[in-house]
N, C-alpha and C positions, 0 to 999 in steps of 0.2 A: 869404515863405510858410513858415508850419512844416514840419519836419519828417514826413512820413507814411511809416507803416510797415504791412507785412502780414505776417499768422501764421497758420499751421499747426496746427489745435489736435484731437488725436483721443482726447479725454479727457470729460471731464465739461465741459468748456469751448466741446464742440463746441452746447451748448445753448444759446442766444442769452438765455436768463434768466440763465441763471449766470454768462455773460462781463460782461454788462452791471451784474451783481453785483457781479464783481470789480472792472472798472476804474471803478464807482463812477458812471454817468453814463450816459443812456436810450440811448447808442449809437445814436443818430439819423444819426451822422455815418461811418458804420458799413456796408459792401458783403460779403455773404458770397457763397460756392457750394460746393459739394460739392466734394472735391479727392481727390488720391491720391499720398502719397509710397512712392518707389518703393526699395529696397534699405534697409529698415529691420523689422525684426519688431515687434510690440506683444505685450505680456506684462503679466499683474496681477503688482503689488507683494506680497512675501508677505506675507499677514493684514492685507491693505488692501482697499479699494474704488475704487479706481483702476489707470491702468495707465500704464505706462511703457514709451518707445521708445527702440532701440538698434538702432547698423548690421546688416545681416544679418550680417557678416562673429564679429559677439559674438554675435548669436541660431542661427546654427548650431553655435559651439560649445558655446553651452547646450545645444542638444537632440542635436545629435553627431549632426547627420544634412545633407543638402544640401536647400532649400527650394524650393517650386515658385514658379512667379511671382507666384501668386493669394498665397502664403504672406509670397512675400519685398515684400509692399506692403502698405502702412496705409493704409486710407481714415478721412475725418475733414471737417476745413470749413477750407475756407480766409477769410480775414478780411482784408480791405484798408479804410484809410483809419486804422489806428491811430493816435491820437497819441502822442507822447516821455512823456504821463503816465502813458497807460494802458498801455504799457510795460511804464512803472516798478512801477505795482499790478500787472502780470499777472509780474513777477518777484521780489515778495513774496510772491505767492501761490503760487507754485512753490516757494517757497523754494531750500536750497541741495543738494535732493534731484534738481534738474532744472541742464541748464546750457542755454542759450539760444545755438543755434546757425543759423547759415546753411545752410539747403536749398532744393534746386530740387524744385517740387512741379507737380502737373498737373494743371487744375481739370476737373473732369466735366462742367460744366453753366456757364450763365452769371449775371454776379453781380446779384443782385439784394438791395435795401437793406432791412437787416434788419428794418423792422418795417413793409412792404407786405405787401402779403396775398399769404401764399405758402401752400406746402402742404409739411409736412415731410420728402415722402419727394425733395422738388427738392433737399436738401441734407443731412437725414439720415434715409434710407429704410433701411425695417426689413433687406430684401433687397435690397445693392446691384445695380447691373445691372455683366452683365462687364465688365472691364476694354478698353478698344480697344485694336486695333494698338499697338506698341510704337514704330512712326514715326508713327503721328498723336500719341501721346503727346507724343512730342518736339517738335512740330511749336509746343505750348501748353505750355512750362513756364511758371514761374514763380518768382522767388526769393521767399523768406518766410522768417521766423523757427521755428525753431518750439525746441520740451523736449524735450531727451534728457535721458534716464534716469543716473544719474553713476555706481549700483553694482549693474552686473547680476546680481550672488552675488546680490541678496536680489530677484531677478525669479523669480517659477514657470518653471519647465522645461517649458511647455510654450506654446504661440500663445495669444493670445484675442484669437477670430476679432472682426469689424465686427461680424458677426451675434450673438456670447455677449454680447458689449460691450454692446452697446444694448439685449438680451433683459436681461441683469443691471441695467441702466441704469436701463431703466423700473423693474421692478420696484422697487432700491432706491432711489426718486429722493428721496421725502420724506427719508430716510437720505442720500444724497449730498448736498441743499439744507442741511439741517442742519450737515455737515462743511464744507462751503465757506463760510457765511456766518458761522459761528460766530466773535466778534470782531469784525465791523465792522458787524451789523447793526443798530447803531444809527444807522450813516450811510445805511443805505440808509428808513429809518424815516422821511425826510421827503421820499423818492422817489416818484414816482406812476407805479410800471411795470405797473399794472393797468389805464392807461384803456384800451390795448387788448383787452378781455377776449374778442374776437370771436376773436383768435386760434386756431389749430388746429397745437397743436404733437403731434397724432397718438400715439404710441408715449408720446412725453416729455409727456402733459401734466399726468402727477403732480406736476412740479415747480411750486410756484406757492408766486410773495412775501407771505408774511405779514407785516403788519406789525404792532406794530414790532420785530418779531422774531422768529424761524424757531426753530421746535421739534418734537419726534418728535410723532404721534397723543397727546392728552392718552386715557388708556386709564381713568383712575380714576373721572375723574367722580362725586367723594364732592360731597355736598348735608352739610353739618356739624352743622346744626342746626337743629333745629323747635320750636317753642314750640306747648305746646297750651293752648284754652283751657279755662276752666268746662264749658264746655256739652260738649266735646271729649273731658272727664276726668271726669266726673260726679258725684264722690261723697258731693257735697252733696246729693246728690239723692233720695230715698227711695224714689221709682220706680224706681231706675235701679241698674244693676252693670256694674262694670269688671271685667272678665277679659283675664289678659295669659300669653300661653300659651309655653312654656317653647322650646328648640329642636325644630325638627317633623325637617327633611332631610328632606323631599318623603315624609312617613310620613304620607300623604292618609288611611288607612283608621282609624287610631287617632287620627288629628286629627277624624273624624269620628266615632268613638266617644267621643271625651271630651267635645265640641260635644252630643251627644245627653245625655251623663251629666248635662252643666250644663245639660242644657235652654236651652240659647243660642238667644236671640232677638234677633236685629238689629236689631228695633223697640225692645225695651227695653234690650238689652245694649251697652255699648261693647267690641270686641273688640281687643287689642293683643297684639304678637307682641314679644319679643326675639331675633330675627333670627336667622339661619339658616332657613331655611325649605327651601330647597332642597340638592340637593347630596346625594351619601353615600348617599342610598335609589336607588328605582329611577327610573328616566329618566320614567315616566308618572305619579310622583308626583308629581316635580316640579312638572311641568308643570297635573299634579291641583292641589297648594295656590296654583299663582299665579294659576289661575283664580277658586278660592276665594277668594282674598284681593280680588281686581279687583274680583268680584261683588258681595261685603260689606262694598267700601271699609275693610280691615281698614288700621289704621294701626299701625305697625311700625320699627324700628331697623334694619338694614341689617349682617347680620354677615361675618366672616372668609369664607364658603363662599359667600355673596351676593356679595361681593364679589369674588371670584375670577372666579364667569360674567358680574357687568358687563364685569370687565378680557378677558375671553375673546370677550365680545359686541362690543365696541368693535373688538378685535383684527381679529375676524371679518370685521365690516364693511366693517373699512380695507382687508385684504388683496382681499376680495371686491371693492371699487371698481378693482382692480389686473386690467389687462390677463390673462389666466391665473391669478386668483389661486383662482378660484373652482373650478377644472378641476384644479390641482393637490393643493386642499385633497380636495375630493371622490375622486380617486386615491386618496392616501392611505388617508381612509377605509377605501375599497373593498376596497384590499389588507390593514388590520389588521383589519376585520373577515374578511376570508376566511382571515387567518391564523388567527383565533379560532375558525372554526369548523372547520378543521382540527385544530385542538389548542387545548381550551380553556381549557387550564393555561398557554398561552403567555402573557409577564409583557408588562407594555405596553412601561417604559421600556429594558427590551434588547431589543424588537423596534424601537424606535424607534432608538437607536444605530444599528444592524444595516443600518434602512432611508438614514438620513442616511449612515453610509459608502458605503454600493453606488450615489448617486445621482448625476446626470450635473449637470457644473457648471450649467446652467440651474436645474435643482431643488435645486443647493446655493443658488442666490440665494435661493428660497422658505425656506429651511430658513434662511437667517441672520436671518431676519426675526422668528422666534421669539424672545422676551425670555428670556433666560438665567434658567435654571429654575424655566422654564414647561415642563407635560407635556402636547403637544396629543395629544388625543384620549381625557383621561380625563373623569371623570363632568362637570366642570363646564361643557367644552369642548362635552357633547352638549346640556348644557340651554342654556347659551349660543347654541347653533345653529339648536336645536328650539324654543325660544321664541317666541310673537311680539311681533311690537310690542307689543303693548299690555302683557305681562308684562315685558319689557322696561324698557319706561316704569314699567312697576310699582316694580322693582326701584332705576331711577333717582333715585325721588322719595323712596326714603328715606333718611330723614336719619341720622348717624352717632350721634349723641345726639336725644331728646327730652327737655323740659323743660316740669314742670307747676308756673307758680308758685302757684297756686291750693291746690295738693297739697304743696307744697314738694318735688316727687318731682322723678328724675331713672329715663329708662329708657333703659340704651346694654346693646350686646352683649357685650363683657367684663368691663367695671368702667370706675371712674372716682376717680381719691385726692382725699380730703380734705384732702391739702398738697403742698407741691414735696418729696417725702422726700431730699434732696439736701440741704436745711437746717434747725434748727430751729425747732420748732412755732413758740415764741413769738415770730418775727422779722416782728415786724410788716407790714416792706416789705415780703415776699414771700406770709405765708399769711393767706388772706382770712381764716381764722376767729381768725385770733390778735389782730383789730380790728373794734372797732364802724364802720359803713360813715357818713360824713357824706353828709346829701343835704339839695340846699337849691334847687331845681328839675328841672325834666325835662331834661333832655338833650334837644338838638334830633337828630331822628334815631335816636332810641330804635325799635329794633325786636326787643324780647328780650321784650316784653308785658309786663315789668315794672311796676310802681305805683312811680313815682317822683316824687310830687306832693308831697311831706314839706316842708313850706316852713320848717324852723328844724332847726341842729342838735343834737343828740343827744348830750348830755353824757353820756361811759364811765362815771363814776366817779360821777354819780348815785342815790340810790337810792329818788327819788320816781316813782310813776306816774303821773303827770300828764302827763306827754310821751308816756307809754308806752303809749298808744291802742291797740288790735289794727289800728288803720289803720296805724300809725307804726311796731309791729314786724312786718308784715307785708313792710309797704314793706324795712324793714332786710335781715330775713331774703331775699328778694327779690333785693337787693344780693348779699349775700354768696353767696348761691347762684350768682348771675350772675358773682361772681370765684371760685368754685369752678372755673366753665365758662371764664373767659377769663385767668383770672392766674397758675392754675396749667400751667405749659406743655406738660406732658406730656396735658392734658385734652382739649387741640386736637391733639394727636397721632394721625390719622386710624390708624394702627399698633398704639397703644397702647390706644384703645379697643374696638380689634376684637381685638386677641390677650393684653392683658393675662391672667397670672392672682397673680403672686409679685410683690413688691418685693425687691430684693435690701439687703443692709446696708448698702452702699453708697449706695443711692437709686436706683439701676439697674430698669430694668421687665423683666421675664421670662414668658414664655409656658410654663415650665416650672414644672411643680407641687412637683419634691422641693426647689427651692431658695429661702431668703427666707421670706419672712411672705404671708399671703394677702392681696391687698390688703383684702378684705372685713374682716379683724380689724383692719386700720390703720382703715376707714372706721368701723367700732364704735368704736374707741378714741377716737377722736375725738368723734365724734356724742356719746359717753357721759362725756364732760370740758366739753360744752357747760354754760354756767350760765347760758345767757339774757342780756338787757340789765340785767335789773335783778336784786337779789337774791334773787328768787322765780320764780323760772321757773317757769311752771303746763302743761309738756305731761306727758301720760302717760308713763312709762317701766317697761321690766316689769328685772328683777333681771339682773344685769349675766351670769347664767350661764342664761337662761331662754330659750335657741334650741332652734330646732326641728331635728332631723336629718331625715336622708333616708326616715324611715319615720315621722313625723310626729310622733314621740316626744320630751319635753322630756328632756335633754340636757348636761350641763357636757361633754362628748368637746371641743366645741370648741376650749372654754379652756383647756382641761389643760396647755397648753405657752405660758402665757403668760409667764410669768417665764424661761421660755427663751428667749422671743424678745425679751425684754429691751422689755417690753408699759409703757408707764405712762399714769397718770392724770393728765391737764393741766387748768387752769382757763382754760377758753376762754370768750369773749364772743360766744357763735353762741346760735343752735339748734337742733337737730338735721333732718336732712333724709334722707328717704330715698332709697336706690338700685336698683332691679329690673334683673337683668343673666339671661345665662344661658353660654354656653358653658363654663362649668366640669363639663363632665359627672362628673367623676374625681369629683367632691362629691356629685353626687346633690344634691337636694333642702337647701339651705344657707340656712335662715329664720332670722334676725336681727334684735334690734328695729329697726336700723333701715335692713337692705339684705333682699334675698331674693333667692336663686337660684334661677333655674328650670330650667334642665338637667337632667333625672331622666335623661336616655342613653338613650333611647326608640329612637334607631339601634343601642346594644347589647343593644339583647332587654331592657330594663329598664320605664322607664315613661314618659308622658308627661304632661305636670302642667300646672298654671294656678291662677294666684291669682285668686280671686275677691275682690273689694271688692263689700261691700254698701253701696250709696250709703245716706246719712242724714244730717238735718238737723247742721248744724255746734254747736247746742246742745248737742248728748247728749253723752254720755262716756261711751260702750260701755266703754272701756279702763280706765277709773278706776282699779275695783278690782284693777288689777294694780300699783297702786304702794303696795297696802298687803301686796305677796305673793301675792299670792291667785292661784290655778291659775286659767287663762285657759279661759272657758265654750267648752261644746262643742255640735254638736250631730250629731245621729243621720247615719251616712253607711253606708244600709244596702246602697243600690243596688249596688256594688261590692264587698259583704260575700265574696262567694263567691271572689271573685281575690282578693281580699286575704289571703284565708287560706294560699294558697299563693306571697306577695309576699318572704319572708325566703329560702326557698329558689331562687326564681329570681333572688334579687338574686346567692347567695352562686352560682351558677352562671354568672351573667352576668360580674360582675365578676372573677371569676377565672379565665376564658376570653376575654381579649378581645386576642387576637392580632392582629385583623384590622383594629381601630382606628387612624385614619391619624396617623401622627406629627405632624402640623402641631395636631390637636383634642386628641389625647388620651391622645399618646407616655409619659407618666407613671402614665398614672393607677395601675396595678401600684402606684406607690410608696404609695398610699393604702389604709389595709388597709378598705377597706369591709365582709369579708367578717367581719373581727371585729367592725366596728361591729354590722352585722345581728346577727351571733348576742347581742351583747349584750342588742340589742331585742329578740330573740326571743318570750321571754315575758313581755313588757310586753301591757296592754290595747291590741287595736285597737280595739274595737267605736265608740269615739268619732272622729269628726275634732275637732281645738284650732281654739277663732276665737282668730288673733292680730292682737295691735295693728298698725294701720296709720297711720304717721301719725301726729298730736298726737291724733285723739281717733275715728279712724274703726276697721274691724274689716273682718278678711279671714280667710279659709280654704285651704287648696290641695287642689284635686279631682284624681285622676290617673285613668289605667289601663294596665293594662300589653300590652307591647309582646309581641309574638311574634318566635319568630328569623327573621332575612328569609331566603327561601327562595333 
């Protein structure tokens, strides 16, 4: 008969998931009960999640004091029928931090086989019950193995009681499952330790096997990508207009003043957001626009500040399904709001230090559960909270990019590059536009909405149109779009599309404005080195210095430092595609033929904007005439005449006060002189708005109004 052994385990081991983890096998063969070793202290490891035990004899001269009974004994589980394997894994698993010695233990209760229908507090109850007589103790030892501790210097100096144990336990369990399994969970991946799911492991039943593999709360929950179609983006349509409105941050009252300005109708209009919606304003705007959004089915891109209250919603959640988690969080609260209205200059994040050092080890368990620099309790924290479901859900379904191939458009919340800037342009392998795309059926599984029906290929070097159908370059450009979105690696970079705003020389991406090149001037320089498939490329294009600034004025400010940034003109096989983004506030209003910014800073007292696309027949060529030069038609925008007159002055008051702008949006912006851009435009004509070209052959305008300081 084999060998059997029994152990002592009052760690994270005493949970019948994680032993049966460790030694790799359902532990069917397996007898526990409750136990208690006697002349030994238990103690957490410093800046660990476990704990470690040592004779009393070393735990009194840690704490330099004499121990009482209840003090000098460790309760935990005791474990009989071990096999010589499971041993061997449960001394791996200890590694050479533990040594594995012979003690006499003394069980509390009687053994019952671990995965009958018990109740947790038979073997690990939250509140054990007293200790007995010290001669009925004796009367029931037991020898068992169990882990001491090898280097008590790096033990805390002080107990941690059965009770902080399994109070910290629970709470960090998904956090302990994670540490223990990490490494072998691919062995337990063809295990089936879930058919008992009837189980009731009480306190501990955060812990649970995932398979095929144990990982923290997934918090992000990005959706990457949406394809829209025709009917979704309309502006083939003559009936119809697309309006896509710049960052709101929960500024409900000027989202609905510029709604009124464009006469927006949801029967006829399509409405699109570039993301941020929430966040930064006040707590009831928030929750104002994501009702609006729910109601009018507004479809939208998901930006950096939306993104922040999913990861804080998710967060929420998790801790909320946690024993206390809900009772501590709301604490909390209670106390920094009472501190705020004691003093309402009081700052969050050294009140929150403040609270995290004065807290009792049970609320230090709550408090390690916070992601390392994460600030609970500022603005995104309360829309995250105060949301419902349904906003919520709102929030989840949007995608990190949209994609119109119909439009050749692209609409994400920071940007998006037109090459890997890490290599060069013309390196075929890597940048989709430095190559004509071959296509010679459909991909099975094609879900990009693509037209990829092209049944012959596409000789480069060509220069008959006969192949070159508007079917055939549509399908092409289609392609290439689609390896903008999947070839360029930084494009799938759930990070880079929500905080981009610089390319550095390197090829580096930066969320900082004084350093690098804008990526939007990389995405012109490109778009505008496009020569088509064949030698005559037929889309609209307006004059390589014909942008619009933030006051709606044509413009060369942009380019002025092109030859600084070491700018050039490439001969590429694309054609041009547009980008609609917006968090570059520090820009203002950033029109380009062929990206647009919509960020006008509508949180700094500035304005808030939306491009409007007049849907029309794909025959026309509203644009023509700007590729013979010709200043782009305007038309009368009188409604807003009277703010407008006073728009240079609040720009140059806005922007040169904005102290209170959070570093993650908009820590640079100071470096951009906007306030001499304004005065430049000063006395330029407002009395028109410019239609500018949209697109190969469509026409758009930007409608704003401005924002008042938040009070």
């Amino acid at each position: 008969m084999a060998d059997s052994y029994s152990a002592f385990f009052y760690g994270t081991l005493m949970h019948p998931k994680v032993l049966i983890g460790v030694i790799r096998n359902k532990g069917e063969h397996l007898e526990v009960c409750p136990a208690v070793l006697l002349d030994h202290t238990r103690h957490e490891v410093k800046g660990c999640e476990y704990p470690g035990v040592i004779p009393i004899s070393k735990g009194m001269k840690i704490l330099n004091r004499s121990l009482t009974r209840e003090e000098g004994s460790v309760r935990g589980t005791l474990v009989k029928g071990l096999t010589a394997q499971d041993i061997k894994y449960l001394d791996e698993f200890e590694s050479d931090e533990y040594v594995r010695r012979k003690v006499k233990v003394h069980p509390l209760g009687s053994f019952t086989r671990i995965f009958e229908k018990i109740v947790d507090e038979d073997f690990v109850p939250e509140h054990p019950p007293p200790l007995p007589e010290i001669s009925k103790l004796h009367e029931s030892s037991f020898e068992a193995d169990t882990y001491i501790y090898c280097d008590e210097t790096n033990l805390n100096e002080e107990l941690w009681s059965f009770e902080d144990f399994v109070f910290a336990y629970g709470v960090l369990s998904t956090f302990l499952v994670f540490v223990l399994f990490y490494g072998f969970a691919d062995s337990l991946s063809n295990m089936d330790f879930m058919d008992k799911s009837s189980k009731d492991w009480g306190i501990l039943n955060g812990v649970k096997l995932q398979k095929p593999k144990l990982s923290f709360p997934e918090l992000s929950s990005y959706k990457p990508l949406r394809t829209l179609s025709p009917n979704e983006f309309p502006i083939d349509d003559p009936t119809k207009r697309v309006l896509i409105v710049g960052d709101i941050h929960g500024q409900m009252t000027y989202l609905e003043k510029l709604m009124q300005k464009v006469k927006y109708s949801p029967s006829q209009d399509v409405l699109l957001h570039v993301g941020d919606i929430v966040s930064k304003g006040p707590l009831e705007g928030s929750l104002a626009v994501l009702q609006f959004m729910v109601s009018n089915n507004v479809t939208g891109v998901r930006g950096n500040h939306d993104q922040l209250v999913v990861e804080w919603r998710n967060w929420y959640d998790w801790v909320t399904d946690s024993l206390g988690g809900k009772e501590w969080l709301d604490g909390l609260q209670a106390r920094w709001e009472k501190a705020v209205s004691k003093d309402p200059d009081t700052e969050l994040e050294a009140w929150l230090k403040r609270e995290k050092k004065a807290s009792t080890r049970r609320e230090k368990a709550w408090w390690k559960l916070i992601p390392k620099g994460w600030v609970i309790l500022d603005d995104h924290y309360y829309v995250a909270k105060e949301m419902s479901d349904q906003h919520f859900q709102y929030l989840l379904d949007l995608p990190l990019r949209l994609y119109i191939p119909s439009a050749h458009t692209f609409i994400v919340h920071a940007g998006l590059l037109p090459c890997d800037p890490r290599y060069p342009v013309e390196d075929e392998a890597r940048q989709p536009l430095a190559r004509i795309p071959t296509l010679t059926r459909r991909p099975s599984g094609n879900q990009t909405g693509v037209n990829t029906t092209l049944l012959h290929d596409v000789d480069a070097n060509s220069t008959s149109t006969s192949l070159m159908s508007n079917k055939s370059i549509d399908a092409l450009r289609n392609l290439q779009e689609t390896g903008i979105l999947t070839q360029i690696p930084q494009n799938s970079d759930p990070w880079v599309v929500l905080n981009m705003r610089n390319v550095l020389p390197d090829g580096r991406i930066s969320k900082q404005f004084g350093e690098g090149m804008p990526w939007s001037k990389l995405w012109k320089q490109h778009m505008q080195s496009c020569l088509g498939y064949t030698r005559f490329p037929r889309i609209a294009s307006r004059d390589a210095d014909d942008d619009i600034d933030a006051s709606g004025n044509e413009t060369t400010v942009d380019d002025s430092d092109d030859d600084e940034q070491g700018v050039k003109k490439y001969n590429l096989l694309c054609y041009p595609s547009t980008t609609v983004y917006g968090h570059a506030a520090g820009r203002g209003l950033d029109a380009k033929r062929w990206s647009f910014g919509l960020d006008t800073g509508c949180i700094y007292r500035r304005r808030l904007s939306a491009l409007m696309i007049k849907g029309q027949s794909k025959d026309l060529k509203d644009v023509d005439s700007t590729e013979n030069g010709t200043m782009p038609r305007y038309e009368d925008d009188e409604e807003d005449e009277d703010e407008d007159e006073g728009e240079d002055d609040d720009r140059d008051e806005g922007d040169g006060n904005d102290e209170d702008e959070d570093e993650d949006e908009d820590e640079d912006e100071d470096d951009e002189d906007h306030s001499d851009l304004a005065a430049k435009n000063k006395h330029k004509n407002k009395a028109k708005t410019p239609w500018l070209p949209f697109g190969d052959n469509h026409r758009a305008t930007v409608a704003s109004v401005r924002c008042k300081p938040r009070s």
